[in-house]
C-alpha positions as CSV (number, residue, x, y, z in Angstrom):
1,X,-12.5,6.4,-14.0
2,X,-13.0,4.5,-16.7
3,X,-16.3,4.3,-18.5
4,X,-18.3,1.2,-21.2
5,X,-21.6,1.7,-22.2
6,X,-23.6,-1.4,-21.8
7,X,-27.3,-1.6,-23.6
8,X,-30.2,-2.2,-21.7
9,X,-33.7,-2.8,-23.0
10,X,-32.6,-1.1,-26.7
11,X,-31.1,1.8,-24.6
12,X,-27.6,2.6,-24.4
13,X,-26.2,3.0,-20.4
14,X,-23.4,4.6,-18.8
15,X,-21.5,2.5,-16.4
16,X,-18.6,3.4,-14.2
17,X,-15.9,1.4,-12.3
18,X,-13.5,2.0,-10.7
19,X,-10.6,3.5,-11.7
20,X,-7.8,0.8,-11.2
21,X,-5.0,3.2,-11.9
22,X,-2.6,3.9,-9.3
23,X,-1.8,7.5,-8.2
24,X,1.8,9.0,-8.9
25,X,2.7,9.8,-5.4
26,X,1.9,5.6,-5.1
27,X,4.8,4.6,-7.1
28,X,7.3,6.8,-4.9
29,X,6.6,5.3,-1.8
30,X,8.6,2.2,-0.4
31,X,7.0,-1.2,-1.2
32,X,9.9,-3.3,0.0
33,X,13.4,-3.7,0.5
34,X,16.3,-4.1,-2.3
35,X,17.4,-7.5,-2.2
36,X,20.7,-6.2,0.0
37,X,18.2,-6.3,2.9
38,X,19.8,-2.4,3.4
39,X,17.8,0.0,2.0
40,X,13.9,-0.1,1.1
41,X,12.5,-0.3,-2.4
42,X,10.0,2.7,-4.0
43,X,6.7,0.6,-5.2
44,X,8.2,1.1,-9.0
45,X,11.4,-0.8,-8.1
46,X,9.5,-3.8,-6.4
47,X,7.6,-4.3,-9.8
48,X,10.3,-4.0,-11.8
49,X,11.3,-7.0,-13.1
50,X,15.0,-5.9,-13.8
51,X,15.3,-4.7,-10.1
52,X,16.1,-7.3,-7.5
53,X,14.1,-7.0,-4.6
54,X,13.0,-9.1,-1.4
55,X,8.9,-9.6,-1.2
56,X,6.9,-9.2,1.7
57,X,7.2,-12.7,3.4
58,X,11.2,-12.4,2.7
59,X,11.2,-9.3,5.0
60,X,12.7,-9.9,8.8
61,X,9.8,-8.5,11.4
62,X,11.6,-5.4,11.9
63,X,12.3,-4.7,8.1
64,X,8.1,-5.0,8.0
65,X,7.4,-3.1,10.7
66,X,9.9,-0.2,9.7
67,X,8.1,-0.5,6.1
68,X,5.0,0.5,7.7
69,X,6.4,2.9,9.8
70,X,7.8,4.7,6.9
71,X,4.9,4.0,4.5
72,X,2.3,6.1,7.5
73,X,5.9,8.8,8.1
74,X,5.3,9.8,3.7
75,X,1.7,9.9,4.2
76,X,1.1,13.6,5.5
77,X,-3.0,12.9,5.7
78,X,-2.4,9.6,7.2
79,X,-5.2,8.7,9.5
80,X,-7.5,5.6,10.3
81,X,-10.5,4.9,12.7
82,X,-10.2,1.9,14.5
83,X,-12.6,0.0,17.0
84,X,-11.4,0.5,20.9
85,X,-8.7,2.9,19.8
86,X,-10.8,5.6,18.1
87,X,-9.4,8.1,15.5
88,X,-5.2,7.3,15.3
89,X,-3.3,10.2,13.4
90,X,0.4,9.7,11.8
91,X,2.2,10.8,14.9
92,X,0.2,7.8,17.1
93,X,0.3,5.4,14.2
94,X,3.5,5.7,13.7
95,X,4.6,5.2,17.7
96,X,2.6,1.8,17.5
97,X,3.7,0.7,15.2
98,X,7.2,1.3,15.9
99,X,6.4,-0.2,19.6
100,X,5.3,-3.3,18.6
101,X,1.8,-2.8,20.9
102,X,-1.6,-4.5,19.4
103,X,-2.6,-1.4,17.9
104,X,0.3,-0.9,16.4
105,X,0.4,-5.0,14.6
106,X,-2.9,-4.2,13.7
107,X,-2.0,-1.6,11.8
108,X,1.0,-2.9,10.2
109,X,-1.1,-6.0,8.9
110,X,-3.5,-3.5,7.2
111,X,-0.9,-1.9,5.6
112,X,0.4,-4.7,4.4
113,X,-2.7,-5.8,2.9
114,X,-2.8,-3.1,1.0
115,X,0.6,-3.1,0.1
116,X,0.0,-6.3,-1.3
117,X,-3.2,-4.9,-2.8
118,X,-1.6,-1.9,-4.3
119,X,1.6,-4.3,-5.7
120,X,-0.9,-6.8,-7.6
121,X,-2.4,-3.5,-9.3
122,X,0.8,-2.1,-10.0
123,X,1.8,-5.4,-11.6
124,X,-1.3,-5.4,-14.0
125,X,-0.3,-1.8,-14.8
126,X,3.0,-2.4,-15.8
127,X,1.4,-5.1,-18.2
C-alpha cells in the first residue's frame, strides 16, 4: 500500500490507499485474444502497445465466454457468492459459464468488468 502523510490541525497523519499495483500472477493470465483471433492474450500482451491484440468488444461471444472460462480454470481459489445461486466454486463456475445458463452470463459479465477494471490499471502501470 502506499502511504502520504497529510497535516491535520498542526499534526502530521498517516493515510493509506489502496494499493493500485497489480499482483504478478495478474499479468500471466489471459486478457484477450492475439489479433489472429486463435490463441488468447496474457494481460501483459493486451497492454502492450507493440503487441497486436483484439479488445473486449472485438471478441465473438464464444471467444468471451471461453476468456472467462479460462480466466475462473487459472484461478485455483476461484469462488463467488451470488444471490439465488449461493456459494459457486471453479468447477460450477466454470460449467456455467461454458453452458451459456443465466448464472453462467452473469458471471462472465463480472468478469469482464473486472477485466476491463484490471486492463485500465495495468495501463496506468505501464505508464
Amino acid at each position: 500500500m502506499s502511504r502520504t502523510t497529510r497535516k491535520t490541525k498542526g499534526k502530521q497523519s498517516r493515510v493509506r490507499r489502496a494499493s493500485t499495483k497489480l499482483s504478478r500472477p495478474q499479468w500471466t493470465l489471459p486478457a484477450g485474444y492475439m489479433a489472429s483471433g486463435k490463441r488468447m492474450a496474457t494481460l501483459r500482451e493486451v497492454v502492450d502497445p507493440e503487441t497486436p491484440t483484439m479488445n473486449l468488444s472485438q471478441l465473438s461471444d464464444k471467444q468471451r465466454l471461453d476468456l472467462v472460462a479460462k480466466r475462473i480454470e487459472m484461478q485455483p481459489d476461484f469462488q463467488i457468492a451470488m444471490l439465488g445461486a449461493g456459494l459457486i466454486d471453479q468447477k460450477r463456475a466454470i460449467q456455467e459459464v461454458k453452458s451459456g445458463t443465466p448464472i453462467g452470463r452473469n458471471l462472465a459479465e463480472i468478469e469482464e468488468r473486472l477485466l476491463s477494471h484490471v486492463i485500465e490499471t495495468a495501463e496506468k502501470q505501464r505508464s
